[in-house]
C-alpha positions as CSV (number, residue, x, y, z in Angstrom):
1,X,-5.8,25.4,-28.4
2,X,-5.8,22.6,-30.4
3,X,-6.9,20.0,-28.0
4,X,-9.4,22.2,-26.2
5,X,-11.5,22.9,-30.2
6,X,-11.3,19.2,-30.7
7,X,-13.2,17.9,-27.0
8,X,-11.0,14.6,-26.7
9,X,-13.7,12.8,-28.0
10,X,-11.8,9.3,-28.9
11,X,-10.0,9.5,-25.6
12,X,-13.1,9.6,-23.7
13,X,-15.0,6.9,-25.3
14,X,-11.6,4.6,-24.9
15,X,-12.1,5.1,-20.7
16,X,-15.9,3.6,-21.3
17,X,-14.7,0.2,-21.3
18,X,-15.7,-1.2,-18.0
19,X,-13.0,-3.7,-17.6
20,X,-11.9,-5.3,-14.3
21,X,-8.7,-4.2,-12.6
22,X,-6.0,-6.6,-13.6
23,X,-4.4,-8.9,-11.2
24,X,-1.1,-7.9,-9.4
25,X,1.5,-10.3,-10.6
26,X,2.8,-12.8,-7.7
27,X,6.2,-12.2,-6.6
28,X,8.9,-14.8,-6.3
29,X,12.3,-14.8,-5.8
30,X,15.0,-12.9,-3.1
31,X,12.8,-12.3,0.6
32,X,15.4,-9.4,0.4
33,X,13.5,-7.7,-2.7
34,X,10.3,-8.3,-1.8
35,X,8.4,-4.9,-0.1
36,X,6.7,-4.6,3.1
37,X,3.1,-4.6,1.5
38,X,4.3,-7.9,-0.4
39,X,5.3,-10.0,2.4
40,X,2.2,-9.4,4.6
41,X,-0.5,-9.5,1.9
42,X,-1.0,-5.6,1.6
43,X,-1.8,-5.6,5.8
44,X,0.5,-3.5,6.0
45,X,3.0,-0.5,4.2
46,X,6.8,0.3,4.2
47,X,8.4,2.5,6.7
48,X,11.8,4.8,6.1
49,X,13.7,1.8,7.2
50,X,12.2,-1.1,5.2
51,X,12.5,1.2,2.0
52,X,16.7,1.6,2.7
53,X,16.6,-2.0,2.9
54,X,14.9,-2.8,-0.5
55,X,17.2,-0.1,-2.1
56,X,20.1,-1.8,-0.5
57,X,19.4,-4.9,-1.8
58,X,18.4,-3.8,-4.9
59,X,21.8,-2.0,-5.4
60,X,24.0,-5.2,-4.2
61,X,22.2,-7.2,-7.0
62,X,22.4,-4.3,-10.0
63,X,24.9,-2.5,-11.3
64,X,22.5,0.0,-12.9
65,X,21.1,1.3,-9.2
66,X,22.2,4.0,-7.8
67,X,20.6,4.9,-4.3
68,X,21.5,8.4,-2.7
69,X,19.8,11.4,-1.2
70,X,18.9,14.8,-2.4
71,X,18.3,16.5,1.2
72,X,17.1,15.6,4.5
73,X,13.6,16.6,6.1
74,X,12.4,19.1,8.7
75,X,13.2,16.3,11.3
76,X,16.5,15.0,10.0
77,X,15.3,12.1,8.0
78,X,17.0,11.4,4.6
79,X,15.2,12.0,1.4
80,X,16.0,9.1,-0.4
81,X,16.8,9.6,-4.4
82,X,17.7,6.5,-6.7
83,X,18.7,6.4,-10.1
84,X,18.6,3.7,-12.7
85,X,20.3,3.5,-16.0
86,X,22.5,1.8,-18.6
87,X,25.1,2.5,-17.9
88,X,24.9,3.9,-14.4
89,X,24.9,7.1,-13.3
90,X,24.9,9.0,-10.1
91,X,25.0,12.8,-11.1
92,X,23.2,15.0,-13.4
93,X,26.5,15.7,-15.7
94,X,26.4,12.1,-16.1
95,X,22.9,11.7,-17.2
96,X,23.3,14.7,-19.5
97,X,25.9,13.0,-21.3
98,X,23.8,10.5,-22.0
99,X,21.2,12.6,-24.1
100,X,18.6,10.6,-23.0
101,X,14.9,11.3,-21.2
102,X,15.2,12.3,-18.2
103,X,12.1,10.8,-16.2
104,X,12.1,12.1,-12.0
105,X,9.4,9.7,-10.4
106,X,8.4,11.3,-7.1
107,X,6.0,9.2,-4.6
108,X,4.5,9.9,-1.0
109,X,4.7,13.6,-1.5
110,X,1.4,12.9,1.3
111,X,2.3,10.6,3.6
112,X,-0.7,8.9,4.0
113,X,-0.5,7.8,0.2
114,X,1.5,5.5,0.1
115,X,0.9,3.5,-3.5
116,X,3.3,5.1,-5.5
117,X,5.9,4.2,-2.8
118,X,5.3,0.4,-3.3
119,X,4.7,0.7,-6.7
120,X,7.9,2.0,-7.2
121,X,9.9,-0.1,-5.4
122,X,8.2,-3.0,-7.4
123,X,8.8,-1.2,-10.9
124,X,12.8,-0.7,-9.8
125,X,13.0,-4.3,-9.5
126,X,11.2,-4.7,-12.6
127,X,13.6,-2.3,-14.3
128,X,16.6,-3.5,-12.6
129,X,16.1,-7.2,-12.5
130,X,12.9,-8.1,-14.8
131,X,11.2,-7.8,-17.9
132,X,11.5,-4.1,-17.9
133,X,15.1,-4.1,-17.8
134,X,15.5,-3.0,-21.4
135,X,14.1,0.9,-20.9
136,X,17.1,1.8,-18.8
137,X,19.4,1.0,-22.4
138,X,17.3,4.1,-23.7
139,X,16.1,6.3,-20.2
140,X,17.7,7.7,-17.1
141,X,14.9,7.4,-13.9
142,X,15.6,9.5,-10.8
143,X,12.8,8.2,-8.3
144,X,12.3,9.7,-5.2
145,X,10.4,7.0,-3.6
146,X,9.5,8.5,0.0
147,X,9.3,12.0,-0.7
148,X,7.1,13.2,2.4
149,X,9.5,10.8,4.8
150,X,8.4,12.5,8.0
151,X,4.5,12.3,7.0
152,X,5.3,8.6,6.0
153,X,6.9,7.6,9.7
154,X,3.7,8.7,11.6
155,X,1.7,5.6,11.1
156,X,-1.6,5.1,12.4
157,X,-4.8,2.9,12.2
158,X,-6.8,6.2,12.4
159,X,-5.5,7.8,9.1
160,X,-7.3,8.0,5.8
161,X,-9.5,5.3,7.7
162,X,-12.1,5.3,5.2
163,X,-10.1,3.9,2.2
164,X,-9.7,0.1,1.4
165,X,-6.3,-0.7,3.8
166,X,-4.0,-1.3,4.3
167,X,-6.0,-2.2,7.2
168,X,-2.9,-1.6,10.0
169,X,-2.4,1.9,8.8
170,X,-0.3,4.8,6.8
171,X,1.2,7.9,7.5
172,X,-0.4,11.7,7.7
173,X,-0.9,14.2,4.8
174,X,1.5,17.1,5.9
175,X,5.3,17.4,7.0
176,X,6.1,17.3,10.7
177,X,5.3,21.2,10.4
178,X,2.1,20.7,9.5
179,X,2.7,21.9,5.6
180,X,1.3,20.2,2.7
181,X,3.8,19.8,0.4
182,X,1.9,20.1,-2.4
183,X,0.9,23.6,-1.9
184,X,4.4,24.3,-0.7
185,X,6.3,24.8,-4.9
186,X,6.0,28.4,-4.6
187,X,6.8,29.4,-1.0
188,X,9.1,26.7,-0.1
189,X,8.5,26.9,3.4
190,X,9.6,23.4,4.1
191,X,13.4,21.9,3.9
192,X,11.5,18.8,1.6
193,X,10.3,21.2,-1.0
194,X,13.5,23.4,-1.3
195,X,15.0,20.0,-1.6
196,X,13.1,18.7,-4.0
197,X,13.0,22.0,-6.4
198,X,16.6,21.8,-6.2
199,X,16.9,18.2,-7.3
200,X,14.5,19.3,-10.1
201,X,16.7,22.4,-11.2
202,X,19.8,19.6,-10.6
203,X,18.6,16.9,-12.7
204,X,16.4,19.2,-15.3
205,X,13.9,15.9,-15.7
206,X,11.8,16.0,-19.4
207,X,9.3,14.5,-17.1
208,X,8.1,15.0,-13.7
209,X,5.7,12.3,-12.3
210,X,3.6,12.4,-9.3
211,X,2.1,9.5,-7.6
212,X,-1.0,10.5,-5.4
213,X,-4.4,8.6,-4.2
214,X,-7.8,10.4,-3.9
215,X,-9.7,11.1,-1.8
216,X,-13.5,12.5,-3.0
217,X,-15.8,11.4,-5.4
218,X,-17.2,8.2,-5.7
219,X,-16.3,7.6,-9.7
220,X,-15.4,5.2,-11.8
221,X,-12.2,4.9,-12.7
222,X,-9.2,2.8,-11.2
223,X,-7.0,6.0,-11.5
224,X,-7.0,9.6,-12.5
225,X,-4.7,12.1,-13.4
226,X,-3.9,15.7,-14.2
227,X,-1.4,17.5,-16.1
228,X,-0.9,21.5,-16.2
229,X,-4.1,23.3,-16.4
230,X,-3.2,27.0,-16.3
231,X,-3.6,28.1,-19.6
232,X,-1.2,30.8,-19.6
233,X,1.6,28.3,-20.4
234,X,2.2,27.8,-24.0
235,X,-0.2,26.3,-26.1
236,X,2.4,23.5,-27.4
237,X,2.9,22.2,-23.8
238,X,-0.6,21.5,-23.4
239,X,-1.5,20.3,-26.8
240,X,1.0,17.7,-26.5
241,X,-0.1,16.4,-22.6
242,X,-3.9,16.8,-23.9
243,X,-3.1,15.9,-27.7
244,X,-0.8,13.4,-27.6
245,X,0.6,11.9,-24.6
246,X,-2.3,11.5,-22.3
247,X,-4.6,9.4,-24.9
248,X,-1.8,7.6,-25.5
249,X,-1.3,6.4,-22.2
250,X,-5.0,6.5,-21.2
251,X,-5.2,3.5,-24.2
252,X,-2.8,1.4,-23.4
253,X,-3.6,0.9,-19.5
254,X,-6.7,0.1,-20.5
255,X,-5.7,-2.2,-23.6
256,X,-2.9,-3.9,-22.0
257,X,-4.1,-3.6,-18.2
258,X,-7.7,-3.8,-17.8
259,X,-7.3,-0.6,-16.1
260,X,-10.2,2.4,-16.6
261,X,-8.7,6.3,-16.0
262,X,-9.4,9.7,-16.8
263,X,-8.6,13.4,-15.9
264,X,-9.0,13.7,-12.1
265,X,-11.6,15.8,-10.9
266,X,-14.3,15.4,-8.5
267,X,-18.2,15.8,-8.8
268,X,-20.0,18.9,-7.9
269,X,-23.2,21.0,-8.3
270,X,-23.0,24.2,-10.9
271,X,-25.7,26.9,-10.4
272,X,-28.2,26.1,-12.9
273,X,-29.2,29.1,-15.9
274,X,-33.0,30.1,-14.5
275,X,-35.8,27.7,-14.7
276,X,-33.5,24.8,-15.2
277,X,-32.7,21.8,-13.0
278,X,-29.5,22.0,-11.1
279,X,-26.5,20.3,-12.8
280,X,-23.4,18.1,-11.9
281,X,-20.4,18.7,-13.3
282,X,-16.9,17.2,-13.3
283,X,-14.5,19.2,-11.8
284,X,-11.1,19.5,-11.9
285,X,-8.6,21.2,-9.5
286,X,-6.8,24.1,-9.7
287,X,-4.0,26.3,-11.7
288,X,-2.4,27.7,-9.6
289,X,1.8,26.7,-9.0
290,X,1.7,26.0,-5.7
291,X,0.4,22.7,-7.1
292,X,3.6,20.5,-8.2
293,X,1.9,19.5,-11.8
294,X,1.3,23.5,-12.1
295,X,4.9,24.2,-11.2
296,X,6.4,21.7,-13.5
297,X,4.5,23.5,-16.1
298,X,5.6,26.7,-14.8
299,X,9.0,25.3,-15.8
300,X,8.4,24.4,-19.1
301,X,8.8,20.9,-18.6
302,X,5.9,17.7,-19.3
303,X,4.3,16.9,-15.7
304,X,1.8,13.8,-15.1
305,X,0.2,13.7,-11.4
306,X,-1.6,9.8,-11.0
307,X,-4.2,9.4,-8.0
308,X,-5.4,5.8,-7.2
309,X,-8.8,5.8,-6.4
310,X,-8.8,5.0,-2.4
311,X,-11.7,3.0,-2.7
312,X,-10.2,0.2,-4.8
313,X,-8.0,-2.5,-2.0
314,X,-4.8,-1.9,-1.3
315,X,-3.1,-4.5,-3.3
316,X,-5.0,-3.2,-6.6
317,X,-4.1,0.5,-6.0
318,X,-0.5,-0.5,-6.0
319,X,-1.2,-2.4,-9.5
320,X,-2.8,0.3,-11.0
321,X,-0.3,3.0,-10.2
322,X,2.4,0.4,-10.8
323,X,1.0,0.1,-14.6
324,X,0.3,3.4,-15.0
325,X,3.9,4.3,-14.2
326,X,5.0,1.3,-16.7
327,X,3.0,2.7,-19.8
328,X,4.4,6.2,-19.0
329,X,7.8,4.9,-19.7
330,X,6.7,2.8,-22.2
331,X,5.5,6.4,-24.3
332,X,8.9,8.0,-22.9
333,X,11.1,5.5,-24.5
334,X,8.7,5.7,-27.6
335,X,8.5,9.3,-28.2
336,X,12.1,10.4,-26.3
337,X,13.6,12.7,-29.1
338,X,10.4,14.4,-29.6
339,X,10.1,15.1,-25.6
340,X,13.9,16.4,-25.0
341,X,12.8,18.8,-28.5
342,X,9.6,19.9,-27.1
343,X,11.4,21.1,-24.4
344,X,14.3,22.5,-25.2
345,X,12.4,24.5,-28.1
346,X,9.7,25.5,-25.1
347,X,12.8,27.3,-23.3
348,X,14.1,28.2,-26.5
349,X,11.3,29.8,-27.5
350,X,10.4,31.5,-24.3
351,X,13.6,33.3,-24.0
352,X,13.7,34.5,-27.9
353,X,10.2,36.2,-26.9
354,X,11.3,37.8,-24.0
355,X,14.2,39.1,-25.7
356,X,11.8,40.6,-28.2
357,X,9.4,43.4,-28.1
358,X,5.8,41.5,-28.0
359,X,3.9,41.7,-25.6
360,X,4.2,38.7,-22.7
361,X,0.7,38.1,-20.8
362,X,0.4,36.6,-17.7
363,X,-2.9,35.6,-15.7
364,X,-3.7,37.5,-12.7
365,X,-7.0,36.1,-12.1
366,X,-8.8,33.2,-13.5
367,X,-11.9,30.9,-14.2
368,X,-12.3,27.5,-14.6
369,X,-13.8,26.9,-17.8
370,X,-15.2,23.1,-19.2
371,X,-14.6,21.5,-22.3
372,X,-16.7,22.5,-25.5
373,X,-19.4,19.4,-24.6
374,X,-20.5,17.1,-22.1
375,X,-18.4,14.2,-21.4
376,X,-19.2,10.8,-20.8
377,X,-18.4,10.3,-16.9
378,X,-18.0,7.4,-15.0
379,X,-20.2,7.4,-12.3
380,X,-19.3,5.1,-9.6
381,X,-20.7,3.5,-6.7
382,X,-19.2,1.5,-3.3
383,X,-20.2,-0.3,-0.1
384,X,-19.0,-0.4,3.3
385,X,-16.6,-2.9,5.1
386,X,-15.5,-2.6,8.8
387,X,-11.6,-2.4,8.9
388,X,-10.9,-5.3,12.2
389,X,-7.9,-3.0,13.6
390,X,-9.6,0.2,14.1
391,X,-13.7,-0.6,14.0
392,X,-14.0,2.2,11.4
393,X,-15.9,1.5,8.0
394,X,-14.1,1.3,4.8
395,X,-15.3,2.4,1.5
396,X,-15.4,-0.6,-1.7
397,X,-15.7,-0.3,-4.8
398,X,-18.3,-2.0,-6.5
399,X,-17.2,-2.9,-10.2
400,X,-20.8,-3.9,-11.4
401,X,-22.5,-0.7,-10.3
402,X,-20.6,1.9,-12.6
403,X,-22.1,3.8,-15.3
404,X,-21.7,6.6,-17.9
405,X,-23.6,9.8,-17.2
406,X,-22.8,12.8,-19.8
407,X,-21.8,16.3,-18.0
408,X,-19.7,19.1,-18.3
409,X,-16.0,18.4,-17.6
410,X,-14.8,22.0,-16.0
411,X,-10.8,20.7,-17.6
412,X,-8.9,24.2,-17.8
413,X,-8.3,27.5,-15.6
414,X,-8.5,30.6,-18.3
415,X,-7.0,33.8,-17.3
416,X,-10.4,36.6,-16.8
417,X,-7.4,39.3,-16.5
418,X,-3.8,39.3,-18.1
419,X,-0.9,41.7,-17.1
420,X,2.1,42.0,-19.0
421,X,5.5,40.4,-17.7
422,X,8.0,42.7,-17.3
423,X,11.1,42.5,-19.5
424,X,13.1,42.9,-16.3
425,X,11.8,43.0,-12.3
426,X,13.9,44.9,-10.1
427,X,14.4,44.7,-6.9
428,X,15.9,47.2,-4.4
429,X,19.0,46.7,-2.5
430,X,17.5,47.2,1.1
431,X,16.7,45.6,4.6
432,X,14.7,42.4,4.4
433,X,14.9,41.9,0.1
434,X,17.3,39.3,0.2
435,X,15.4,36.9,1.6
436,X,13.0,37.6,-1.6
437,X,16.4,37.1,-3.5
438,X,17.2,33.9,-2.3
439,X,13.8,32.7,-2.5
440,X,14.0,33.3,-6.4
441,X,17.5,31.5,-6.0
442,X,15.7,28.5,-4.2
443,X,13.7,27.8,-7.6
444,X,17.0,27.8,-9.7
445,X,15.8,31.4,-10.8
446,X,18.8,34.1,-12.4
447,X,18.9,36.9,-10.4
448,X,21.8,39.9,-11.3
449,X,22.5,42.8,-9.6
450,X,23.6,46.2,-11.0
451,X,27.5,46.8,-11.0
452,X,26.8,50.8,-12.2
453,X,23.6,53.1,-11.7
454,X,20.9,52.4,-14.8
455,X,18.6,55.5,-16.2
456,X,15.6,53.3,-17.4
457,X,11.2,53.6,-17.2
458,X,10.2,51.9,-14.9
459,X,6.2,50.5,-14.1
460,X,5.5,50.9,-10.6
461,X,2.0,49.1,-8.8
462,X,0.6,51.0,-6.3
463,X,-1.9,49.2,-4.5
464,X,-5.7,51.4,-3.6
465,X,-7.2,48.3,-1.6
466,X,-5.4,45.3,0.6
467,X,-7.1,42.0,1.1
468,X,-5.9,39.8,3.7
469,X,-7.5,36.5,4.0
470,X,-9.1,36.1,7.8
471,X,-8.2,32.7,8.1
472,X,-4.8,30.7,7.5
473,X,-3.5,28.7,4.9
474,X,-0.3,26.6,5.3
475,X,0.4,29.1,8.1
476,X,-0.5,32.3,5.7
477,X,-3.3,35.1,5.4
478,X,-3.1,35.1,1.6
479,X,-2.9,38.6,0.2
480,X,-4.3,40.2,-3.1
481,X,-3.5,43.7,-3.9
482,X,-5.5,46.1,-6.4
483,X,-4.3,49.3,-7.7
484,X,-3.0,50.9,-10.9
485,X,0.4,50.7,-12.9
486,X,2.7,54.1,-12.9
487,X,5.5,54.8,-15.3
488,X,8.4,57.0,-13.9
489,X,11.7,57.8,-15.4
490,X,14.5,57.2,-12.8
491,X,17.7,55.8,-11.6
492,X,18.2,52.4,-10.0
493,X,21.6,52.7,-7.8
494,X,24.3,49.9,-8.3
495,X,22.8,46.9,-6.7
496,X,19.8,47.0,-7.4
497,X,18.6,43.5,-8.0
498,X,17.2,42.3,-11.5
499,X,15.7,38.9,-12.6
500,X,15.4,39.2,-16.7
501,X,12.8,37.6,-18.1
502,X,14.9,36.1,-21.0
503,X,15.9,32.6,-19.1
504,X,14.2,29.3,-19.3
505,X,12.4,30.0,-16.1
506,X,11.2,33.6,-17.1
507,X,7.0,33.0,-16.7
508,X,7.8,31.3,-13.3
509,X,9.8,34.5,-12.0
510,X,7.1,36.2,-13.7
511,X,4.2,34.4,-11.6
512,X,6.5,34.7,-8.1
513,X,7.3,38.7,-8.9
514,X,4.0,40.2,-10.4
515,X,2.5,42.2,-7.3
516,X,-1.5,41.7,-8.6
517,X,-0.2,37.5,-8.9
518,X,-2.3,35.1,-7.1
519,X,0.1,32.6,-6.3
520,X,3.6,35.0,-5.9
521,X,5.1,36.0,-3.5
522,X,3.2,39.1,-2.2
523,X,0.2,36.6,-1.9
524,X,2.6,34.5,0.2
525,X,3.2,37.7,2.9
526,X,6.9,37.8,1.4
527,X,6.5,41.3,1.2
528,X,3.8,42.0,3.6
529,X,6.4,44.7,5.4
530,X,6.2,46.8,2.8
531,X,2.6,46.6,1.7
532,X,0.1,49.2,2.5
533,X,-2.6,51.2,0.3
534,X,-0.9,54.4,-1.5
535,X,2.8,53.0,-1.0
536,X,4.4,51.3,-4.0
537,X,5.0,47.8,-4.3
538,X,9.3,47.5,-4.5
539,X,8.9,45.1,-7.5
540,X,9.1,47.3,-10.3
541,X,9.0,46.8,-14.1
542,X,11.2,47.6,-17.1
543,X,9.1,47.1,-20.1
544,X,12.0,46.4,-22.3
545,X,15.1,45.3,-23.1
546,X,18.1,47.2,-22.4
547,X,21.8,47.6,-21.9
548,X,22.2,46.8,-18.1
549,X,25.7,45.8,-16.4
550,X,25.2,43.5,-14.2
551,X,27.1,40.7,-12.5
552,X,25.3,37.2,-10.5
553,X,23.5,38.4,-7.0
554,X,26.4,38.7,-4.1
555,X,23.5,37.4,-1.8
556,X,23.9,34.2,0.9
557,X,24.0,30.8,-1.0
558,X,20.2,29.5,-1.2
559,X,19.2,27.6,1.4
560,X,19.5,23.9,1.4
């Protein structure tokens, strides 16, 4: 991979500059669009209501807002959606029409991280009203602004107490069922993440955005982000994040900003090789989908996650993620045609291979590998502060004690062990398999069904050893299967149920369907009633393209 041979070497030395966050510009104007962090000096952070409000008010003064909702959460609260354009639209057929980028700005996806959702609001008025007003002549936005609303509304001193403020509080990490919904892409479990998938498959954004805040290391950056890091996905979708886009971006925030970022990671300790001293690395996290900049990936669509670092105050954590979001556009409107190619050839390109006879891999199992030499990584430093509402110590950054120590930056996940996808799963018409039906149908995935009986080979898993995790995770005991692969010749009865690899979303059905997959759904317990050692996983494999009748699955709708 192109990026990966070359090390990123200018990018790097462009984050060295040790500049001092820039100031958050004073706001003036209409009390009525001015946020909740804005009108009591960053004390304190927006609830459900005050965010209606803004939007409100912010739709009464523009013609180019659009404020709806794309679902409600597990306790009934709406899940806001805006959308802001020249001219206006309020439906994907009408941005389509446009042919413009597509940009789908999601914040708060963790309650208790609540930057991008006063960043946003700040950035809509800026879009809407102010200087920035000119991108919507060339983009469509879709920002989801409150994603994790339930999370938001459960305010308290005692959460994330450690970061700098807002002093009176934010919300909690998970849903009010206790899921995360960032590790909730794959499985949607939760009404917020069938919601959002479906706004995603709805909308079909060029870009996916992702506004976090950490919560780890003590580095030295203002902000970090990530991008896909499976590399199973093509090789053109990550050249152009690492190549192109990312450096980009990484360069102006600093250049225009004052703002220092990198890859997000955190620091930890690798084994050292014998007889030398033990060695920090920089670290980044995982591949896997149920991760939403993973998932985007998995869709073959460009996916930036931004994480303010929670040690910075309040007010400059908005800034930075505020800025980072404005140079994003800034590349979008800069480079649009060559985004909207890059990915309609990526699903292009997909389903001309699957409709051909190579061979497809897809990781099963994977190890995190670093780039080709050490990196230069800010190192940072901070000191303590008691926060006067709860008594508990806060965590500052200190902007004259950061410095550049070279180490290994552990950047990708590399498959150890590859299967091949199937040219079509099937699925048997049976008690209990269409909930794994609609599940596929949830992610916008095609799934047919057999209108006649089909002769065809068919690869069948059969698993020799069953590993169930002892303890949970987002309510689950994870599985992984080993075993061996089977050809048979058989028939499959009319209604069977097929998902073809040959559609845009073909490596994502692929990652849900493959039995030995760890991040489908048999490591999700989807299938855990019919898993035992010596009986046959039912997801079976045609290896090739064939004549098939079929017609779309006669299964309920999808939940929404």
């Amino acid at each position: 991979m192109k990026w990966y041979r070359e090390a990123m070497g200018p990018a790097i030395l462009a984050a060295l500059v040790l500049a001092a966050p820039a100031p958050l510009a004073a706001q003036q104007g209409d009390p009525a669009l001015t946020t909740r962090a804005e009108r009591t000096d960053y004390v304190e952070t927006s609830t459900l209501a005050d965010v209606q409000r803004f939007l409100d008010a912010l739709a009464a003064r523009s013609d180019l807002v659009r404020v709806s909702t794309f679902g409600t959460s597990e306790q009934g609260r709406p899940l806001l959606l805006v959308t802001l354009s020249n001219p206006a639209v309020a439906t994907p057929a009408e941005a389509r029409a446009l042919g413009r980028p597509v940009v789908f700005i999601q914040a708060n996806i963790h309650g208790g991280e609540v930057e991008g959702k006063e960043a946003m609001q700040m950035m809509m008025r800026r879009l809407a009203l102010g200087d920035l007003r000119p991108l919507l002549d060339r983009l469509v936005l879709v920002v989801a602004p409150i994603y994790n609303v339930d999370g938001n509304e459960a305010i308290d001193v005692m959460n994330r107490s450690a970061q700098y403020g807002p002093i009176a509080g934010v919300g909690r990490r998970e849903n009010a069922n206790g899921l995360d919904l960032n590790r909730d892409y794959m499985k949607l479990e939760s009404a917020e993440a069938r919601a959002l998938v479906r706004a995603y498959t709805d909308w079909d954004p060029h870009l996916v955005v992702d506004l976090h805040t950490t919560n780890g290391s003590y580095h030295g950056y203002h902000l970090t982000y990530s991008i896909p890091l499976n590399l199973t996905l093509p090789d053109e979708l990550l050249d152009y994040h690492r190549g192109r886009m990312m450096p980009e971006i990484q360069r102006t925030l600093l250049e225009r900003h004052g703002f220092r970022s990198y890859y997000y990671g955190n620091f930890t300790n690798r084994a050292p090789a014998p007889g030398q001293p033990e060695q920090r690395v920089w670290f980044a996290f995982d591949h896997r989908p149920r991760a939403g900049q993973n998932y985007v990936g998995f869709r073959n669509r460009l996916t930036i996650l931004s994480e303010a670092y929670s040690y910075l105050h309040f007010r400059d954590r908005v800034a930075v993620t505020a800025a980072f979001v404005e140079e994003i556009l800034r590349y979008v409107d800069a480079h649009g045609s060559e985004i909207m190619e890059l990915t309609a050839r990526l699903d292009r390109e997909f389903v001309e291979a699957a409709r051909g006879e190579g061979e497809l891999p897809i990781g099963v199992a994977y190890e995190v590998r670093p780039l080709p030499e050490p990196v230069p990584i800010l190192v940072g430093a901070v000191r303590r502060e008691v926060n006067p509402r709860n008594g508990r110590e806060m965590r500052v950054m200190l902007e004259d004690s950061i410095t550049a120590v070279p180490m290994l930056d552990y950047a990708v996940f590399e498959p150890t062990r590859s299967v091949p996808m199937a040219r079509a799963y099937v699925l048997p018409r049976e008690p209990g398999m269409e909930g794994i039906v609609q599940k596929l149908l949830q992610h916008g995935i095609a799934v047919e069904e057999l209108t006649e009986p089909l002769e065809a080979e068919v690869v069948t898993f059969t698993p020799s050893s069953l590993t169930k995790a002892s303890r949970p995770f987002q309510g689950h005991h994870e599985v992984r299967l080993q075993g061996t692969y089977a050809s048979e010749r058989t028939v499959l009865p009319a209604g069977t149920f097929v998902v073809r690899l040959a559609q845009p979303l073909g490596r994502l059905a692929a990652y849900l369907l493959e039995p030995e997959s760890d991040d489908g759904l048999v490591n999700w317990n989807f299938f855990d009633e019919w898993l035992a050692e010596g009986r046959p996983v039912p997801v079976r494999k045609i290896m090739r393209n064939m004549e098939m009748r079929t017609r779309g699955a006669s299964v309920a709708a999808a939940s929404r």
